[in-house]
Residue frames relative to the residue before (quaternion, step in Angstrom):
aa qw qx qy qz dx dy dz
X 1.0000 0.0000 0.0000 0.0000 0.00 0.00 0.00
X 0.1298 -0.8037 0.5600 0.1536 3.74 -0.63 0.93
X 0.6178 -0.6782 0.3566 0.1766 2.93 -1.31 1.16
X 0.3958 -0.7396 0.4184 0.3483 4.05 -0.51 0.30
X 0.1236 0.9239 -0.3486 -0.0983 3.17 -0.21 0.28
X 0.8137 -0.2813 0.2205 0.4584 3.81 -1.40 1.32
X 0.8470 0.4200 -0.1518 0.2884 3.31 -0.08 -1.54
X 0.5641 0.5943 -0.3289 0.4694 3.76 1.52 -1.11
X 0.7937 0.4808 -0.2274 0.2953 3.54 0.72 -0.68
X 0.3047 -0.9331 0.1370 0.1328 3.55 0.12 1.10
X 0.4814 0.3808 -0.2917 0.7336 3.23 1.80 0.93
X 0.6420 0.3152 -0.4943 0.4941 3.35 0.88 1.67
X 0.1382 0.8825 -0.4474 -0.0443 3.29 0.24 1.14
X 0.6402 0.5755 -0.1871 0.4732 3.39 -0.56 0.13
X 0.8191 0.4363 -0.1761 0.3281 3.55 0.89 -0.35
X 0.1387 -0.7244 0.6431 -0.2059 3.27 1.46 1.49
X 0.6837 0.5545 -0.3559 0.3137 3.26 -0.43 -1.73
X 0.7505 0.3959 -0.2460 0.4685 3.96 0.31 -1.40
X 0.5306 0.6468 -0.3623 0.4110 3.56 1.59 -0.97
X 0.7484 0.5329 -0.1884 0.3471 3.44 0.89 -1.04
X 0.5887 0.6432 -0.2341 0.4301 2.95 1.53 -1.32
X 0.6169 0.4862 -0.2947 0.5443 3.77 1.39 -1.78
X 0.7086 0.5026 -0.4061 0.2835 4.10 0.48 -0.29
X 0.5925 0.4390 -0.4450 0.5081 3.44 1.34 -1.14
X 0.5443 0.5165 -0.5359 0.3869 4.35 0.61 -1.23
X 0.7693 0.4654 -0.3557 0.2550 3.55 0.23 -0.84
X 0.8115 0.2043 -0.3081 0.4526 3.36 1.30 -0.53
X 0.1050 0.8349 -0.4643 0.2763 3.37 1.06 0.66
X 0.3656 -0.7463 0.4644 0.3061 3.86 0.00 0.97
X 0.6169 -0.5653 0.5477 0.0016 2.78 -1.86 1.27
X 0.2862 0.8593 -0.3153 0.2833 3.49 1.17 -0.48
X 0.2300 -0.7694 0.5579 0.2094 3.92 -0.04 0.82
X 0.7471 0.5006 -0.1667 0.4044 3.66 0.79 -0.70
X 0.5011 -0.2586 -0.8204 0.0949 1.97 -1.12 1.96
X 0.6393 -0.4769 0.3833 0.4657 3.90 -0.75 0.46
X 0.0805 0.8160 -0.5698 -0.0540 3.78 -0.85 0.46
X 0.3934 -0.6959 0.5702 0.1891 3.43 -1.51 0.16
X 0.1551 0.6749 -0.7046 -0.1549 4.10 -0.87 -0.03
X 0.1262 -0.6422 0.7559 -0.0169 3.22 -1.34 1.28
X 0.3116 -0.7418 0.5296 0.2687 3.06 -1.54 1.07
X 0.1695 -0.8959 0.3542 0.2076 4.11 0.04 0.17
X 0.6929 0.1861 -0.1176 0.6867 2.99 1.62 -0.23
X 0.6020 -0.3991 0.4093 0.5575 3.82 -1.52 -0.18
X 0.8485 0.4010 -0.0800 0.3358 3.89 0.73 -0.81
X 0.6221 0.3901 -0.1155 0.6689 3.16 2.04 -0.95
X 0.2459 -0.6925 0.6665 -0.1253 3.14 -1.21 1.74
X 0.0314 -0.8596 0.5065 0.0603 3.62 -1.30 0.53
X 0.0048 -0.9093 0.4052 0.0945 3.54 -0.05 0.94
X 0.2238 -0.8257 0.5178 -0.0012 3.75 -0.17 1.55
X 0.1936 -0.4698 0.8581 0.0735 4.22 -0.77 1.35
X 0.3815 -0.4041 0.8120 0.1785 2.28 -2.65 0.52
X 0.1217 0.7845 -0.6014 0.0900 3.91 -0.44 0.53
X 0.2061 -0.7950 0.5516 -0.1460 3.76 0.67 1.40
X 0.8651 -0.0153 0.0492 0.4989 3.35 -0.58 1.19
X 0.5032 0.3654 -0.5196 0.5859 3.92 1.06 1.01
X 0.3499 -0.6304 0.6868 0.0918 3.22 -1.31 1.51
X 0.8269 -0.3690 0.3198 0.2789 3.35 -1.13 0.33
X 0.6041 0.5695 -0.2538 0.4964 3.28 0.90 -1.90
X 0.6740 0.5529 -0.2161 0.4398 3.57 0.96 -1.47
X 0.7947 0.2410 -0.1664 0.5316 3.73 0.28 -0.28
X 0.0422 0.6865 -0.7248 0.0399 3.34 -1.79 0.94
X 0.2996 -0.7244 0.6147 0.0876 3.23 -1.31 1.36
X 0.1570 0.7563 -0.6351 0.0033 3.99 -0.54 0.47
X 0.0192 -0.7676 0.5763 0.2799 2.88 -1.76 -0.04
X 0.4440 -0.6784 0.5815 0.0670 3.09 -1.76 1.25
X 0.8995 -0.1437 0.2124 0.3537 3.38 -0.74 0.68
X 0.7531 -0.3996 0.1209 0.5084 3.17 1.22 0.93
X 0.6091 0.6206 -0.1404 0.4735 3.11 1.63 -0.53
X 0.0860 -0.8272 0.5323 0.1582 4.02 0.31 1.33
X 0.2073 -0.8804 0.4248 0.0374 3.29 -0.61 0.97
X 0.1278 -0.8792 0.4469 0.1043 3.88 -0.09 0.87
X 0.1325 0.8663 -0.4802 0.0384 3.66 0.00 0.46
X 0.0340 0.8449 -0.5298 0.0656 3.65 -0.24 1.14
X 0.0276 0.8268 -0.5555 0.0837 3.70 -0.28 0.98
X 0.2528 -0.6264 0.6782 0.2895 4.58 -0.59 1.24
X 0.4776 -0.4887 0.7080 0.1782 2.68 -2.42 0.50
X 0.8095 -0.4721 0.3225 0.1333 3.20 -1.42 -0.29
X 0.1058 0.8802 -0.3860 -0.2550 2.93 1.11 0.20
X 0.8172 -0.3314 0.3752 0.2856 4.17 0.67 0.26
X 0.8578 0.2485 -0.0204 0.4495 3.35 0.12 -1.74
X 0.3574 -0.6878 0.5995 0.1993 3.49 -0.31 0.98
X 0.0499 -0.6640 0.7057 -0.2423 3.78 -0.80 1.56
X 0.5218 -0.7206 0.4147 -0.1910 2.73 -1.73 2.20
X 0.1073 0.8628 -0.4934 -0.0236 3.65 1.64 0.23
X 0.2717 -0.7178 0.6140 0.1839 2.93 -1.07 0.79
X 0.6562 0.2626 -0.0775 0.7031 3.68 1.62 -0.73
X 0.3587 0.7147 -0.5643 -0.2050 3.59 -0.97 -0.10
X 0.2899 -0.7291 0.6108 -0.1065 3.52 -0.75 1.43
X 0.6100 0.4288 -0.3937 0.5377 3.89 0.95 -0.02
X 0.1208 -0.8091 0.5246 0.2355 3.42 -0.44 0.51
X 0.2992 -0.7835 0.5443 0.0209 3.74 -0.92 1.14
X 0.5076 0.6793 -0.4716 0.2419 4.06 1.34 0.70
X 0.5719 -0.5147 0.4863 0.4142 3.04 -0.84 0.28
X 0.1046 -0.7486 0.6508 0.0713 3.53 -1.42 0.89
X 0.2509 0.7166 -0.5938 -0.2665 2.72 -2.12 -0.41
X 0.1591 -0.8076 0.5678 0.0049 3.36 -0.80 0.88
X 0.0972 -0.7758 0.6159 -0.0968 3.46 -0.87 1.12
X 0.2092 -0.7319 0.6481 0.0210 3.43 -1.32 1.08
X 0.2342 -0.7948 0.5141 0.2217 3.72 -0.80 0.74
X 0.3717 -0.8153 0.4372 0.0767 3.27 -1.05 1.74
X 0.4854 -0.7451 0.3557 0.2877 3.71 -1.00 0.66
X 0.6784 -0.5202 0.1147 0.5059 3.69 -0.21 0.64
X 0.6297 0.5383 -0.2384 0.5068 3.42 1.57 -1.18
X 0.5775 0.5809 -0.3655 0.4421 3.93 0.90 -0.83
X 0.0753 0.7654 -0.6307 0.1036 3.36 -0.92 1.50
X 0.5622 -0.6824 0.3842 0.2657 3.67 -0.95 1.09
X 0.3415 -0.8356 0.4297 0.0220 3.49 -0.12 1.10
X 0.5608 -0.5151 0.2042 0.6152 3.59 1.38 -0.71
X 0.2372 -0.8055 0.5411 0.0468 2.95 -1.54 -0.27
X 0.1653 -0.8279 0.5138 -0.1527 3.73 -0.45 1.60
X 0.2259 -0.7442 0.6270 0.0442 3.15 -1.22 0.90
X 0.2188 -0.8843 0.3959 -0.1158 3.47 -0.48 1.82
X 0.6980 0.1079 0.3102 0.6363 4.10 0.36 -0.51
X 0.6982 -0.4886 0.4168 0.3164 4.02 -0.03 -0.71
X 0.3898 0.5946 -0.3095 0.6314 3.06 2.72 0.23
X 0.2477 -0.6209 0.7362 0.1054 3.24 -1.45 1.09
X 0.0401 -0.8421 0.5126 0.1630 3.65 -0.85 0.33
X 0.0829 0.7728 -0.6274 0.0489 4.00 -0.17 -0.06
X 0.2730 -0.6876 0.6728 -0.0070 2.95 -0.91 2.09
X 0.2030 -0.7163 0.6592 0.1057 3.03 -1.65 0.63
X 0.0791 0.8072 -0.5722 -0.1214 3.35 -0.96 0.36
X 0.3486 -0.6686 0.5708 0.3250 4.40 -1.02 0.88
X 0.2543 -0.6257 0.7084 0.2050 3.40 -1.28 0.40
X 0.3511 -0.7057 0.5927 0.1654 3.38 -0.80 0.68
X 0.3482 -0.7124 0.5541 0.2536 3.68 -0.89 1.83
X 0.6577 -0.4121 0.5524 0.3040 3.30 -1.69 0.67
X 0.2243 -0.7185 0.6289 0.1947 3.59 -0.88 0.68
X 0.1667 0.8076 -0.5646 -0.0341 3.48 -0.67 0.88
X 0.4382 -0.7429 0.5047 0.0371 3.68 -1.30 0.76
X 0.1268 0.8521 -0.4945 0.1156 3.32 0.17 1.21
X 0.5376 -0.5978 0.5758 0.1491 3.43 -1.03 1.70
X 0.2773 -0.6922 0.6477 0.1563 3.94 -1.13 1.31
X 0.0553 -0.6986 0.6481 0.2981 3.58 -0.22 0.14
X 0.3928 -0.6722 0.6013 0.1797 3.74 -1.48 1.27
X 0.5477 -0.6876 0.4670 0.0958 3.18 -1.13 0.68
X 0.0858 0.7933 -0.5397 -0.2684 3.98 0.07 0.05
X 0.2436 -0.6888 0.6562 0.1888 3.74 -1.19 0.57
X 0.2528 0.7783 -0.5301 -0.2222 3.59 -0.67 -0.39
């Protein structure tokens, strides 16, 4: 199945950029783990909550990359060689990553209970109106 793309369509100019954006969303892993939430909380303010059970802080880093918020949490060692008899906590390294809109800017981020949070918030672009002045040739 071929894919449509931004660029084939000739009363969209300019919008490589969005072309690019719909490719990384598309391959962006599928991965259930860690579970997350986005809640919106406000008309403008957005919140996105991992479950990340048993990552300390040191252990996790949120960046962003080209539009691209990026969540990457990974345990150390702890050393002591340990005998599960069950193990039901998962201990892999992750990363999950969510593509942001041009206006969407990371706001902060806090570690709660075994809940990562990372507010977002959109700044709204200045609307501005600019007069073309036409040229005459003759």
């Amino acid at each position: 199945m071929s894919r449509i793309s931004f660029t084939s369509q000739p009363f969209l100019l300019g919008f490589e950029r969005l072309d690019r954006l719909v490719e990384r969303t598309l391959k962006a892993g599928t991965d259930g783990y860690p579970p997350f939430n986005i809640e919106q909380q406000g008309e403008d303010a957005y919140r996105v909550t991992l479950a990340v059970a048993g990552f300390g802080a040191a252990e996790l880093s949120v960046t962003v990359e080209e539009q691209q918020l990026i969540i990457r949490g990974r345990q150390g060692e702890d050393g002591a060689e340990r005998a599960f008899l069950h193990r039901g906590i998962a201990a892999r390294p992750f990363q999950r990553s969510f593509v942001l809109a041009e206006q969407v800017e990371v706001a902060g981020a806090g570690l709660e209970c075994g809940l990562l949070h990372i507010d977002l918030i959109r700044r709204q672009p200045e609307t501005v109106v600019r007069t073309i002045k036409i040229e005459v040739t003759e």
